[in-house]
C-alpha positions in Angstrom: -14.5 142.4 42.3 -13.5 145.9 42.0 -10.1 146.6 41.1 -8.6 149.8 42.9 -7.8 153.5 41.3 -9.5 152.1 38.0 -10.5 155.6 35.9 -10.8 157.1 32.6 -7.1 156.7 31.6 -7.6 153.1 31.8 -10.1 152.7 29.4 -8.5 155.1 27.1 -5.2 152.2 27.5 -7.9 149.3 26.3 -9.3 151.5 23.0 -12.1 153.9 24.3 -11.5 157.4 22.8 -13.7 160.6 23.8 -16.2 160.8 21.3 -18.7 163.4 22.6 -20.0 165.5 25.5 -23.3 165.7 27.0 -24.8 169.3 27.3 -28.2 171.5 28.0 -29.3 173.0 25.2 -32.3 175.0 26.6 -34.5 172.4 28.5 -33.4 169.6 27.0 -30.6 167.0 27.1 -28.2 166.5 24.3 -24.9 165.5 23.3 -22.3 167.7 21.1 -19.3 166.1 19.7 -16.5 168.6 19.3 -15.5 169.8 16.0 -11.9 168.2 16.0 -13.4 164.6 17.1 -15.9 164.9 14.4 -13.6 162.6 11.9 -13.3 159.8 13.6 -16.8 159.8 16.2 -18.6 159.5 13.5 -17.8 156.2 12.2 -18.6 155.0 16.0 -21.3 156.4 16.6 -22.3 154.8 13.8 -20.8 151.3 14.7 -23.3 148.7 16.2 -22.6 146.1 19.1 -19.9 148.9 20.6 -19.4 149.3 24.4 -19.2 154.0 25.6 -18.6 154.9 28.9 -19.4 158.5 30.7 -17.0 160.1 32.0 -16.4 162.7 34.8 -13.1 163.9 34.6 -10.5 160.6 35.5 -13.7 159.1 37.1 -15.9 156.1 35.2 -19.2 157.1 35.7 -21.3 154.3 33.9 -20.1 151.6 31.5 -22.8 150.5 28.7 -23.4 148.7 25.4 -25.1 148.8 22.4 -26.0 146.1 19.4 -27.9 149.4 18.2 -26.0 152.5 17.2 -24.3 154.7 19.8 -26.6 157.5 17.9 -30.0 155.5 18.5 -29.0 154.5 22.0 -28.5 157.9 23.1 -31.3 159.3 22.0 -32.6 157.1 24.7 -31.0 158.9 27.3 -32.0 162.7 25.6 -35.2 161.7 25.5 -36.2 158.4 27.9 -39.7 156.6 27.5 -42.2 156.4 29.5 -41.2 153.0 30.6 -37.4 152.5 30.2 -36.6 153.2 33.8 -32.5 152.5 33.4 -32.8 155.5 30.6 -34.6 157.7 33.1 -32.1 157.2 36.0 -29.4 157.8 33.9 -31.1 161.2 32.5 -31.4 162.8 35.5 -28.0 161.3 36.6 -26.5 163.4 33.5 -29.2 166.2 34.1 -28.6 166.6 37.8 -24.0 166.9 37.3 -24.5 169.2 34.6 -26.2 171.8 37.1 -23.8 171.5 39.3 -21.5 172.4 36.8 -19.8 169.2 36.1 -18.4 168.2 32.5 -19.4 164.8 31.5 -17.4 163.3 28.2 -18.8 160.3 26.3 -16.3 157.4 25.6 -16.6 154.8 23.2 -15.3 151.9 21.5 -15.9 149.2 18.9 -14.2 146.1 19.6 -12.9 143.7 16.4 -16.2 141.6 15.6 -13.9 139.2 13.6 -12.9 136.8 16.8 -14.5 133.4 16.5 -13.9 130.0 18.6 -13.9 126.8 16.5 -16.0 128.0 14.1 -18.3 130.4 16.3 -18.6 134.2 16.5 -17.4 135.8 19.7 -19.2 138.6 21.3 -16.6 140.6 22.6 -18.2 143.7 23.6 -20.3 141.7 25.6 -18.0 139.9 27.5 -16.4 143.0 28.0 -18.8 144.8 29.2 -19.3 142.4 31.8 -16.2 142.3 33.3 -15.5 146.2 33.1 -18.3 147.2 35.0 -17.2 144.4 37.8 -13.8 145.7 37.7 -14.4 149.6 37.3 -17.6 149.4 39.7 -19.0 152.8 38.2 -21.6 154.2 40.7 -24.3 154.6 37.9 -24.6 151.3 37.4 -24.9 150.6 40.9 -21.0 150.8 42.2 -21.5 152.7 44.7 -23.5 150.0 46.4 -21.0 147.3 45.9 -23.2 145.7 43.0 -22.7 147.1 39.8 -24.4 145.4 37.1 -25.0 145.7 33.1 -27.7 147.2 31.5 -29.5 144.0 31.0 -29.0 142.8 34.4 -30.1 146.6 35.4 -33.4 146.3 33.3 -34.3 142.6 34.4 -33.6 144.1 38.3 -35.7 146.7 37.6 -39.0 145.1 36.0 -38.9 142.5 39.0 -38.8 145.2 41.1 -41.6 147.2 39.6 -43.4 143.4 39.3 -43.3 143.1 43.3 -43.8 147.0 44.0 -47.2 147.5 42.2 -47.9 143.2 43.1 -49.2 142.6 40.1 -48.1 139.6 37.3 -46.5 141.8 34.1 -48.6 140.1 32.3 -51.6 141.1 34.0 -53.8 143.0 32.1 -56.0 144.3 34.7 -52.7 145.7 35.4 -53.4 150.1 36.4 -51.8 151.8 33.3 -49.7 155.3 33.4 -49.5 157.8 30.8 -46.0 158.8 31.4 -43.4 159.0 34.5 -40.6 160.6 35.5 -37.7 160.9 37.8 -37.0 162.6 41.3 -33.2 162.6 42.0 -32.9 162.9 45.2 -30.4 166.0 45.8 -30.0 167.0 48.9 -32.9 170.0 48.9 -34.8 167.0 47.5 -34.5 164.1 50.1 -34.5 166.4 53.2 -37.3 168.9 52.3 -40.0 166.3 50.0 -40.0 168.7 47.1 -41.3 167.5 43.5 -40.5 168.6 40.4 -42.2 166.6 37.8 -40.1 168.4 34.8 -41.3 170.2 31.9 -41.7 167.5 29.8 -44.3 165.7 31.4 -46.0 168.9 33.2 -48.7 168.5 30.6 -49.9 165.4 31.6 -51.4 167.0 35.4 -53.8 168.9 35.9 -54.7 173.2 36.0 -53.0 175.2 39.0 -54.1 175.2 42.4 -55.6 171.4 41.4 -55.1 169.2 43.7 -53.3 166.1 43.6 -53.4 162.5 45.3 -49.7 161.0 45.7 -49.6 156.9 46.2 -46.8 154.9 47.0 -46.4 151.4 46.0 -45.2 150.0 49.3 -48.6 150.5 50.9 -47.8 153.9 52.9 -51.0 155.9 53.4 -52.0 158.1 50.5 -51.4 162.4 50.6 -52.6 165.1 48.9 -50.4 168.0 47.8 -51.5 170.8 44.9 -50.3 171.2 41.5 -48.3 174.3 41.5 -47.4 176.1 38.0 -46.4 179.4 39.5 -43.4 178.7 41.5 -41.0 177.5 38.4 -40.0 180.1 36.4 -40.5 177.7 33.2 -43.7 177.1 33.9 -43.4 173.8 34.9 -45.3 171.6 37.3 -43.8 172.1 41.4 -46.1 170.0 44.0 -46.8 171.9 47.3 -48.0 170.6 50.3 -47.9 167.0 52.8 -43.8 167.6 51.5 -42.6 166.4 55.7 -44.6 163.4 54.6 -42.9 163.0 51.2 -39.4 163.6 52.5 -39.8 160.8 55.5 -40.6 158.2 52.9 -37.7 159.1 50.5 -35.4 159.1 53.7 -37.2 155.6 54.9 -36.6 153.8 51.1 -33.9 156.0 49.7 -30.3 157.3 50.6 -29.0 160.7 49.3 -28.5 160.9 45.3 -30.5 157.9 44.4 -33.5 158.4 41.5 -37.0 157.5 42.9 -39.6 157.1 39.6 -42.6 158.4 39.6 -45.9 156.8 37.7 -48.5 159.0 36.3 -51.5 157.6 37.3 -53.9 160.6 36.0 -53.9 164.1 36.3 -54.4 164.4 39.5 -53.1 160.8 40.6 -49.3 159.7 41.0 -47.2 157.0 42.1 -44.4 156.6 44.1 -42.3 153.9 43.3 -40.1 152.0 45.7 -37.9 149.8 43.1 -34.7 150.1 44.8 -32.1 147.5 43.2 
């Protein structure tokens, strides 16, 4: 259960120490570590089987851990695959507080890996990060819904959902393949008006301008068709126009305000709505 007025100075009380701070460096995510932290970040960014945290001001905003380095895991989040969906919400999570001008610092701690019990080695970051995210509830890892949960517990959430959206086996290998996805969060413009912006990273993958382009969604709801747009972002980048009332009434039917819908591309002229709510 959730333990009231839990924030940022708590964790700093149990070890964490600000380590870094995400930023936009042109188009793409990143995290700088200041030059007076860079002493003692470095050995813990280093460190393997450590627990970070992401901060927004005195507010917890996610709780995770590693058994990689905190360097190789966030890479994860600067540059998410194709099918790590936790790593994609939390990207455009970070992506989307940053425009709106919010500061987001990275915490992080290594706990002693010395603690055994009669004989055995204890995981303490583990256990810890359990019981963190139950008493902090941070809303990226589901908090604000009143069922926050750990990464694992986020990923194994996830795949079943993705299992039952598409209602296929995972290990199906007739199974409809993507060659790449990406997020919608769903800002307000976004959920009320059923504007996409694919991003420029994947804006590659569709097809020329003025194409256009079929939009599925895995619950069943009728197909639409919308056009590839390159014009109307000044980047360059992919903007669909067209059947948006329809896109916006199924966001607002599966989705609430600020939740991260993913997208699968299909082809380049074929996506996929996802409804893999957890």
């Amino acid at each position: 259960m959730a333990q009231q007025n839990l924030g940022r100075k708590d964790l700093v009380a149990l070890g964490f120490r600000r380590i870094a701070a995400w930023e936009m460096v042109g188009a793409w995510l990143d995290y700088q570590v200041p030059p007076e932290e860079t002493s003692k970040a470095q050995p813990l960014l280093a460190a393997g089987n450590a627990l970070y945290a992401f901060c927004i001001g005195a507010e917890v905003a996610y709780i995770g851990k590693t058994s990689q380095s905190l360097r190789k895991r966030f890479k994860g989040y600067c540059k998410p695959g194709s099918t790590q969906s936790t790593n994609q919400k939390c990207h455009a999570r970070i992506k989307a507080a940053l425009a709106g001008g919010q500061a987001i610092d990275i915490l992080a701690f290594a706990p002693p890996d010395d603690l055994q019990f009669r004989g055995f080695a204890i995981n303490l970051a583990a256990g810890l990060e359990d019981i963190l995210i139950r008493s902090f509830a941070p809303p990226w890892n589901g908090g604000a819904k009143g069922a926050a949960l750990t990464e694992s517990a986020l990923r194994e959430v996830e795949q079943m959902a993705g299992d039952m959206a598409v209602g296929a086996d995972p290990d199906d290998a007739g199974r409809e393949p993507d060659i790449g996805r990406f997020t919608i969060l769903l800002a307000p413009t976004y959920y009320n008006k059923g504007i996409i912006n694919p991003g420029r990273e994947v804006s590659d993958l569709f097809g020329a301008d003025d194409d256009l382009l079929t939009i599925r969604f895995s619950d069943g709801t009728p197909a639409v068709t919308t056009r590839i747009d390159r014009r109307a972002n000044r980047n360059g980048s992919v903007r669909l126009i067209g059947s948006n009332q329809a896109i916006a009434a199924w966001f607002q039917t599966h989705f609430k305000p600020s939740e991260v819908v993913v997208a699968r591309i299909l082809g380049p002229e074929l996506i996929e709505l996802v409804n893999n709510q957890l």
